[in-house]
N, C-alpha and C positions, 0 to 999 in steps of 0.2 A: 426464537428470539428475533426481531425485527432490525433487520441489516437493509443498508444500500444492496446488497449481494444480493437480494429477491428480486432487485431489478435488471439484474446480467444480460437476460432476455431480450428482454426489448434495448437494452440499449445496444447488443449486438446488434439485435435487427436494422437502428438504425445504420450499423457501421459496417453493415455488409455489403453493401457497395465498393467502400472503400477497401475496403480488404480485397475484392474482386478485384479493384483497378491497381492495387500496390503487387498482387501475383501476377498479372499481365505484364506487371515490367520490370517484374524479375525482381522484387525484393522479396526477403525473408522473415519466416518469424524470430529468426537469430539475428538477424539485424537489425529487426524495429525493437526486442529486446535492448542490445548493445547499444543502441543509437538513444532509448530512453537513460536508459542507466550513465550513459556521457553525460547528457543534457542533465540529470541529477545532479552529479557528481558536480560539475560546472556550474550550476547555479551553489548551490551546495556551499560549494567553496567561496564563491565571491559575498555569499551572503555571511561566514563567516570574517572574514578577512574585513567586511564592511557594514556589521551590524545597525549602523546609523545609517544609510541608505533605504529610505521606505521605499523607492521602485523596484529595489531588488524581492521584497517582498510582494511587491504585487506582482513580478514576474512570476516568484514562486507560487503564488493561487494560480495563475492560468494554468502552469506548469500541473499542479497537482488534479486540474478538468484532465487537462491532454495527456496525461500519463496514464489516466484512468480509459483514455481512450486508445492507447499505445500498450496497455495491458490487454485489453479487451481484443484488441487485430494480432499480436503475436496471438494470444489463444487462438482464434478462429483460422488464422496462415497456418497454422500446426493441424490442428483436428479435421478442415474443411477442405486442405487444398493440399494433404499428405506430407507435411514438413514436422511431424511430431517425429520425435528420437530423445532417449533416452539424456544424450549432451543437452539439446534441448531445454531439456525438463529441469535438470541443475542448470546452468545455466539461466533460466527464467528465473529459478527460487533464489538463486546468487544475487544476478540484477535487482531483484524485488528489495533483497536485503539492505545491500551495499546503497540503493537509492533510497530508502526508508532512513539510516544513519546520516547519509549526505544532506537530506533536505530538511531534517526534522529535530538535529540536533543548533544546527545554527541559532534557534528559539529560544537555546539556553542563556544566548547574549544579549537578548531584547530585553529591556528596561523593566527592572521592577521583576523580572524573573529569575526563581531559584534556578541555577544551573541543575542542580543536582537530581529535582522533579522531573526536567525532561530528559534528564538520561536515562532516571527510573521509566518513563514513559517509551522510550525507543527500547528500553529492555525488555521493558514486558510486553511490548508488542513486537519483538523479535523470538521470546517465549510462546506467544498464541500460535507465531507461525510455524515455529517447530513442532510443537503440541499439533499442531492441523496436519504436519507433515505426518506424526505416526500413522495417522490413516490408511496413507500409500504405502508405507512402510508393512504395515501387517497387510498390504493385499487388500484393502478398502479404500472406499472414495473417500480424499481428500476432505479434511473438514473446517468448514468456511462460516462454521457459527457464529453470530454477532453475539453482542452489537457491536463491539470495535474491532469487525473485521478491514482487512486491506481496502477497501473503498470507502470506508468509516474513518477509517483515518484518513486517509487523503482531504474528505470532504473537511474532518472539521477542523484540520491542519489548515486546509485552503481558505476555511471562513476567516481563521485569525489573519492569516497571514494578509489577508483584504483588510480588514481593518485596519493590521498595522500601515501596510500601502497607504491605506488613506488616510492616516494620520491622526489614528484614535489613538488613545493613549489606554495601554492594557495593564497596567502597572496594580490599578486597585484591586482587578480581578486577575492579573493570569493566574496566578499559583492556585486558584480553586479552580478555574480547569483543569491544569494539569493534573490533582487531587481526584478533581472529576473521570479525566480521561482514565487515569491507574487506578482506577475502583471500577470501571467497563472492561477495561484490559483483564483483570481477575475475573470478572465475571467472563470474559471471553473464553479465557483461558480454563473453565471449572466447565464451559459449557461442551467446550473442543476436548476436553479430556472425557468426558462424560459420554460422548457422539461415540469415544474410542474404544471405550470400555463397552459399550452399546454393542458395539458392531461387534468385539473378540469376541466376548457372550455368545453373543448369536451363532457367532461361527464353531465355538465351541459344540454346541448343541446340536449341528447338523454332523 
């Protein structure tokens, strides 16, 4: 199924420099974790507290590139430069979570939207990530199946939230996105459970 996550690759490769130069001076992949998961949590908050402010929304799109690339250098400080550990690892799924609720529920307060859709929406995409967590859990690689996986949502989190910055009015259509988005989350989520049962099979047999 066709995910942004097919492109992890390359877009490491662009960002390996960068990860090179944040290890030289001594930061961590537990830090650029913690230090993303603030900067959520903080925007997060003021964009609830202030739902009629559209630059807090468009802070939030940038926020949702740089996160995606603040995801990508904690993996790479871990795996490349020996800072993976098992705190780590929780930790990372923790951040992930706790900024997924902080940034993506504030949406519920934007004009012409059902609260209740984007709560269904941060649920089920808080279920995909559990469901991709049994992976690890039975001893298999993590499962990152789209289409609305973690960079899937970011991206199409960050398209709206541009818009609203810029001062479109999403009122006709948001609730058949969100519609949209909890019918990819199921499908994520049948595709991630599916990958898991794939793999116990298999290891059954050996």
């Amino acid at each position: 199924m066709t995910s942004t996550y097919q492109l992890k690759s390359q877009f490491q490769s662009l960002l390996r420099p960068l990860a090179l130069r944040l290890y030289r001076a001594g930061i961590t992949a537990n830090q650029v974790t913690l230090g993303a998961c603030l900067v959520s949590v903080v925007l997060g908050a003021a964009a609830t507290a202030y739902p009629d402010r559209n630059y807090l929304f468009l802070l939030i799109a940038l926020w949702c590139l740089l996160r995606m690339a603040a995801n990508a250098l904690d993996g790479m400080l871990a795996r490349e430069f020996g800072q993976a550990s098992r705190a780590g690892a929780v930790l990372n799924e923790a951040g992930d979570i706790i900024s997924d609720i902080a940034l993506y529920l504030p949406f519920a307060l934007i004009a012409g939207s059902q609260p209740w859709l984007v709560v269904a929406v941060v649920l089920l995409a808080l279920c995909s990530e559990c469901v991709g967590l049994l992976g690890t859990a039975m001893g298999n690689e993590r499962g990152n199946h789209g289409p609305m996986g973690k960079s899937d949502r970011a991206l199409a989190f960050g398209v709206i939230a541009l818009l609203i910055g810029c001062g479109v009015s999403m009122a006709p259509f948001i609730n058949t996105l969100w519609l949209a988005m909890a019918a990819l989350l199921l499908l994520t989520i049948f595709n991630r459970g599916r990958h898991v049962f794939a793999m116990r099979n298999a290891g059954n047999t050996h």
